[in-house]
C-alpha positions, -999 to 999 in steps of 0.1 A, spaced: 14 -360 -550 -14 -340 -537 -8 -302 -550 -19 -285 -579 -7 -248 -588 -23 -221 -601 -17 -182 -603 -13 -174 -567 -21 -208 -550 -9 -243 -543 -33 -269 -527 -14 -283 -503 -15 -317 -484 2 -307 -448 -13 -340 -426 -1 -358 -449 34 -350 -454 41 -347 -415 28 -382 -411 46 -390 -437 73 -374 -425 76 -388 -393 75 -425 -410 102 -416 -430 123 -402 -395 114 -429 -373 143 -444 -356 126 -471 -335 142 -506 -331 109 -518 -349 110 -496 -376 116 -507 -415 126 -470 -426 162 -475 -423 158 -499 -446 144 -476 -472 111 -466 -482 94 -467 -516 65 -449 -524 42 -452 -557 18 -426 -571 8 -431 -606 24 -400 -632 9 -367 -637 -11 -373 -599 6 -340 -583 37 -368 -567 65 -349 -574 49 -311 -567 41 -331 -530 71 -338 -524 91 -303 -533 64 -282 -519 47 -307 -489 69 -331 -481 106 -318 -483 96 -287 -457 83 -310 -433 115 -330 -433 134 -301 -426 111 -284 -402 118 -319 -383 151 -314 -380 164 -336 -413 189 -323 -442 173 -329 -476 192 -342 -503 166 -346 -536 171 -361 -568 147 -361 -600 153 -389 -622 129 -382 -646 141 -341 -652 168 -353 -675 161 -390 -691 187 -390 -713 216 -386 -681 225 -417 -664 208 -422 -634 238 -428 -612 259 -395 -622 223 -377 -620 223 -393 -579 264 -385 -575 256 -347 -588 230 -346 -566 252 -354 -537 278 -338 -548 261 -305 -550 247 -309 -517 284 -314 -503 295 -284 -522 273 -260 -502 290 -271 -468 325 -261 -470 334 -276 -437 319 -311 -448 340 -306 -483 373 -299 -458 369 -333 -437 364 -350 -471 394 -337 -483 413 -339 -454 401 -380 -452 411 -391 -486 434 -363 -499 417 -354 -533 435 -324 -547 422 -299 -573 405 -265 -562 406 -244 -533 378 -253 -506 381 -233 -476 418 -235 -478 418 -268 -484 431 -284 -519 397 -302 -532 379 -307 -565 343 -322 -556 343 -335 -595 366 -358 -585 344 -379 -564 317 -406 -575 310 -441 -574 340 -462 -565 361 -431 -579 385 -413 -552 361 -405 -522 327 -423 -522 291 -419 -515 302 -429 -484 327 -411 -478 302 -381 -493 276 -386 -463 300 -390 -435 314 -360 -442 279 -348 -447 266 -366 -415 295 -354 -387 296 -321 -401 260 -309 -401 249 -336 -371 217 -337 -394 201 -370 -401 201 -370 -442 172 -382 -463 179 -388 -498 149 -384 -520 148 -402 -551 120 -393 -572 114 -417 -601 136 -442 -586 132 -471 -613 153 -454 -635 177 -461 -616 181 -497 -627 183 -490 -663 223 -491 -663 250 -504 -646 261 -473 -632 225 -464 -615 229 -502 -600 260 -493 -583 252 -462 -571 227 -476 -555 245 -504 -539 265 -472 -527 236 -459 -510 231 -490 -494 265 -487 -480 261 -452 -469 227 -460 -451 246 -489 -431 272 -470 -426 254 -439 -409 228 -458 -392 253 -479 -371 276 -459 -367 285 -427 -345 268 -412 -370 236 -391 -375 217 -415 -401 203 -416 -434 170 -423 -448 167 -434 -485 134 -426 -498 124 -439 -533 92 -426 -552 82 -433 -590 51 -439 -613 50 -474 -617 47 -496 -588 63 -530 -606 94 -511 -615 98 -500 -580 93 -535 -568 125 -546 -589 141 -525 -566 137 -542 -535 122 -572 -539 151 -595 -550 178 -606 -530 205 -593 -555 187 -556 -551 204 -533 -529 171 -523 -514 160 -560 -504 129 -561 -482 124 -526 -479 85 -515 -476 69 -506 -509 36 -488 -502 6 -466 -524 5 -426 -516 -30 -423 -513 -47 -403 -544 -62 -370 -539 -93 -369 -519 -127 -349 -520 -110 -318 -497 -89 -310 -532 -117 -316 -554 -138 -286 -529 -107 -267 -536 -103 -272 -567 -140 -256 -576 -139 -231 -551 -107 -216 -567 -111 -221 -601 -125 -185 -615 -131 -168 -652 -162 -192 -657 -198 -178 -656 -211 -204 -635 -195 -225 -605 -184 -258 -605 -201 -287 -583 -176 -311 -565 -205 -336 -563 -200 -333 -600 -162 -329 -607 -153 -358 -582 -165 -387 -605 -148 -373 -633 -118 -365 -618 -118 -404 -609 -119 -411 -649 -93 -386 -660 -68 -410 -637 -66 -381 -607 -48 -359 -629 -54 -327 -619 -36 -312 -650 -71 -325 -672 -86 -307 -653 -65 -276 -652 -71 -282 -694 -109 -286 -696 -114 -254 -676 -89 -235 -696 -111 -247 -724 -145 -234 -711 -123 -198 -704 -117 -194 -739 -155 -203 -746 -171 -167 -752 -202 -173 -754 -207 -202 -727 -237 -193 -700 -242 -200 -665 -262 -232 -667 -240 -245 -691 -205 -246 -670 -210 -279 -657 -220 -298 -686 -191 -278 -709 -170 -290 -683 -178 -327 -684 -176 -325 -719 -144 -309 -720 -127 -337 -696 -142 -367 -715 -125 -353 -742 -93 -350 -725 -94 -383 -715 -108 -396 -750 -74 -378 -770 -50 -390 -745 -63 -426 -749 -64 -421 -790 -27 -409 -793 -15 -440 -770 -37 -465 -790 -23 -445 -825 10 -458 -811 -5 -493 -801 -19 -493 -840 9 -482 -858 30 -518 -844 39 -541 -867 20 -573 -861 50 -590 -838 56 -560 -820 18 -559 -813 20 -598 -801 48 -585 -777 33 -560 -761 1 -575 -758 12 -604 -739 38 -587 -720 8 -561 -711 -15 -593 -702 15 -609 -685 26 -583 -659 51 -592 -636 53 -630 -649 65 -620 -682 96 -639 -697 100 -628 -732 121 -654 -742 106 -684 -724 90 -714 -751 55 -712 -736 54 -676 -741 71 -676 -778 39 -696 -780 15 -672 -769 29 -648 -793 19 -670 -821 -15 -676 -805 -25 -634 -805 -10 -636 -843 -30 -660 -855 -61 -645 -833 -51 -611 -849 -54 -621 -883 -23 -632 -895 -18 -655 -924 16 -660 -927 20 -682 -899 56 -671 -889 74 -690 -865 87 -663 -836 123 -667 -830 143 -650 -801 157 -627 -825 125 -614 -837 116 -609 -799 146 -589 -789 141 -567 -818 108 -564 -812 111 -552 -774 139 -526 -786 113 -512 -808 89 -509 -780 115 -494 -756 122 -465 -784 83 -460 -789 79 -453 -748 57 -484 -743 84 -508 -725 106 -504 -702 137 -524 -694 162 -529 -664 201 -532 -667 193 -564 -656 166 -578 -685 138 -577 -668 107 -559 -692 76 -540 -683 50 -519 -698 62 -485 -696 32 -468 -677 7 -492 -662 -26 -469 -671 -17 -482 -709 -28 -521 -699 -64 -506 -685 -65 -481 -718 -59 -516 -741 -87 -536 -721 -114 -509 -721 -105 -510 -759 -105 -551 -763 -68 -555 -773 -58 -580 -747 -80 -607 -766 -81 -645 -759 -46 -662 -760 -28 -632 -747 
């Protein structure tokens, strides 16, 4: 999470990543990171340029081969071919690892360093497996692995992301207590609930693995941030910037927009950068917020119940539960609504579909609902929609 890029410069965030690094590597007997590690960053905070740019190089400069995977680049694939590809492509680039595969579970197809060997043919439970993927991987590079999944929850929207990461859980046993050379899982996202589902049930393959916050960005890239930003006819006070920085969410990109906007401003002067600038983030923040509660508005009076107590609920929601049917009635009738409808389960389900297709809920292979992005509950209770009865 901490980098931001501009023409010829990333901020960068190097004590960081080599502590986190050495977390993530730690092979003591007292150690949880075999187990897995899960880190949250809320979206759009820099997370994902961290850990290309920061974090990956520091696990290689310690020795570790990086396997990464990006969930969120393509939302539409399934998660677990989107991890198997991943792997896959990984395994492709070390012929010798692809010819001990081959020569393990004898998969015929192309030619591999003389070896018969199609790397399509391998997945989840499908000829060779993950496992057999990061043995190979493991005995042929003598590299501890770390597979880094970024926006992990997704992985629990279907059936094949579950397995595939019951797969992993495999391979990480299987490489960390075995004559092998070990693999770390490490699994980032946006929303710190959805990564709990991961590991915080016994059925999850992740069980009891640590779940912790990447700290936001501090005052050393709000310093950097003014002393690099250029074009304007004034400077930029961090004393200033830092407060509304805080506001905007630490989302760099608003910033990145407000300044573009005083750029384009031809006939801005020197002593009024800083207050353009102020005015040009509140309004960044002010349109995000209107085109999410647009959304919000445009629900139909059920939906609206829905999300509002599923918002209010958090992690204790149960859509389908009689005591919470109830508190959709109550926020009805505390809405405005005359019609008195009595909420069935069928109105429900349809209801959380429609959510799910508007990008405000998200849901699990398993059932299991949540607000989509959690900045949307503090967006509807700055704005008074989580009234009484939610």
């Amino acid at each position: 999470m901490g980098t931001l890029q501009t023409a010829d410069r990333i901020f960068h965030r190097p004590d960081l990543a080599e502590r986190l690094a050495r977390v993530v590597l730690d092979d003591s007997p007292t150690s949880a990171s075999p187990s897995g590690v899960f880190l949250s960053a809320p979206r759009r905070t820099g997370k994902t340029t961290f850990l290309r740019q920061d974090l990956i190089p520091a696990l290689t400069g310690a020795g570790a081969l990086v396997v990464y995977v990006d969930l969120w680049s393509d939302r539409a694939a399934d998660p677990g071919k989107v991890i198997v590809a991943a792997v896959k492509a990984t395994l492709s680039a070390h012929a010798p690892a692809v010819k001990r595969l081959a020569e393990k579970v004898g998969i015929k197809g192309g030619k591999v360093a003389g070896i018969e060997f199609s790397v399509d043919k391998i997945g989840v439970g499908d000829g060779a497996t993950l496992v057999d993927m990061f043995v190979a991987l493991s005995d042929t590079t003598k590299q501890l692995i770390v597979l880094l999944i970024d926006e992990a929850q997704h992985a629990s929207t279907s059936s094949a992301g579950a397995d595939a990461l019951f797969a992993l859980k495999a391979a990480r046993d299987e490489l960390n207590s075995n004559p092998h050379f070990g693999l770390r899982v490490v699994c980032t996202g946006s929303n710190q609930d959805k990564l709990a589902m991961l590991r915080s049930s016994k059925d999850q393959a992740f069980f009891g693995a640590p779940l912790v916050p990447f700290p936001a960005l501090g005052n050393d890239f709000i310093d950097w941030f003014c002393a690099n930003t250029k074009g304007l006819p004034g400077p930029l006070l961090p004393q200033t910037v830092a407060p509304l920085f805080r506001r905007a969410g630490n989302r760099p990109e608003m910033l990145g927009a407000a300044v573009d906007a005083l750029r384009f401003d031809f006939e801005l002067s020197a002593d009024r950068v800083q207050a353009r600038f102020n005015e040009a983030v509140e309004t960044q923040i002010h349109d995000v917020n209107q085109d999410l509660l647009r959304t919000i508005h445009s629900l139909t009076p059920i939906q609206a119940a829905v999300f509002k107590v599923m918002a209010a609920s958090g992690t204790d929601f149960a859509p389908f539960e009689a005591a919470t049917l109830e508190r959709y009635q109550r926020v009805m009738r505390s809405s405005g609504d005359k019609e008195h409808r009595q909420m069935q389960i069928t109105n429900v389900q349809q209801s959380l579909t429609a959510l799910q297709e508007k990008g405000l809920a998200w849901r699990a292979a398993r059932g299991v609902y949540a607000i989509d992005d959690p900045l949307t509950v503090d967006v509807m209770r700055r704005h008074g929609l989580l009234t009484e009865g939610c």
